[in-house]
Structures are given as C-alpha cells and as structure tokens.
C-alpha positions in Angstrom: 63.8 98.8 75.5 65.6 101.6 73.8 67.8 103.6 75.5 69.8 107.3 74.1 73.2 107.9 73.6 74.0 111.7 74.2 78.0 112.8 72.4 79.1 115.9 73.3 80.2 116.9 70.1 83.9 116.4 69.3 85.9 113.6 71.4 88.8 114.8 73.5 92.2 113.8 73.2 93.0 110.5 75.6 95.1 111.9 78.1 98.6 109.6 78.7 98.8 107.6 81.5 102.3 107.3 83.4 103.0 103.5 83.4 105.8 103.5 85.3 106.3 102.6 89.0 108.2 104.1 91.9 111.3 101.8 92.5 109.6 100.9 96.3 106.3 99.5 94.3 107.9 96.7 93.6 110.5 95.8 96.4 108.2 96.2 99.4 105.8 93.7 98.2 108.5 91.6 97.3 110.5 92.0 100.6 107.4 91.2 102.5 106.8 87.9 100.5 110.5 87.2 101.0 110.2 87.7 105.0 106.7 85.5 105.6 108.3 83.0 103.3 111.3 82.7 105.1 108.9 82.2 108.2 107.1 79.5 106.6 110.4 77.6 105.3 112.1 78.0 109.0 109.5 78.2 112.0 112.0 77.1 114.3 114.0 80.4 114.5 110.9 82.6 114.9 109.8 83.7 118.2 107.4 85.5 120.2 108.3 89.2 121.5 108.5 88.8 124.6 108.0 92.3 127.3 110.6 94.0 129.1 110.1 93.5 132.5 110.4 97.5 133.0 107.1 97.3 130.8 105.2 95.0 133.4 106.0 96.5 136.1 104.7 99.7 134.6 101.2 98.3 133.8 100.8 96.5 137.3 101.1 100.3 139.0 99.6 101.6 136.7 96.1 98.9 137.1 97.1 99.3 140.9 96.3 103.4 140.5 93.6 103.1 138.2 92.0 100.2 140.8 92.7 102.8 144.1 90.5 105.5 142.3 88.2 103.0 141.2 87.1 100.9 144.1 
C-alpha cells in the first residue's frame, strides 16, 4: 500500500532549542533523593507526626456539633 508525501514547498529554518536548565531543576530532585535516602539509611530517627492536642480537641466538638444537628 502506497501512501503520499505532501512538502510544502521550501523547509523552514529549525528553530533553537534552549538546553539549559533552571539551577532548581537539578537540586530539588536531588535534595529529595538525598532526604528518602537518608530515611532508608537511618529509620531509627524518623517518626510519625504526631497531633497537637489543641487539634483533637477541635475535631471531637467539632463531630459533637455536626452529630447534635445530625441525630
């Protein structure tokens, strides 16, 4: 099967592409490797976020209001 090739007439001039990269390009992908690896070399220091109890408090009135206007 034979297909046709339709030029427009002259080619254009390739247009330049910019090869450089902004300075963060580079260092947040590398920061973030550098982080989880340091996680992976030392799980012992990591640890969970834990809630401020100003936070929990919070949420309990606020499920005990939402459960008054509810039920």
């Amino acid at each position: 099967m034979t297909t046709q090739v339709h030029s427009r007439g002259e080619p254009t001039a390739p247009v330049p592409v910019q090869s450089r990269l902004p300075w963060w390009a580079l260092a947040l992908p590398t920061l973030a490797f550098l982080v989880l690896l340091a996680l992976v070399a030392h799980p012992g220091e990591a640890h969970a976020a834990v809630a401020s109890p100003g936070l929990a408090g919070l949420l309990d009135r606020l499920g005990a209001f939402l459960g008054g206007l509810i039920g």
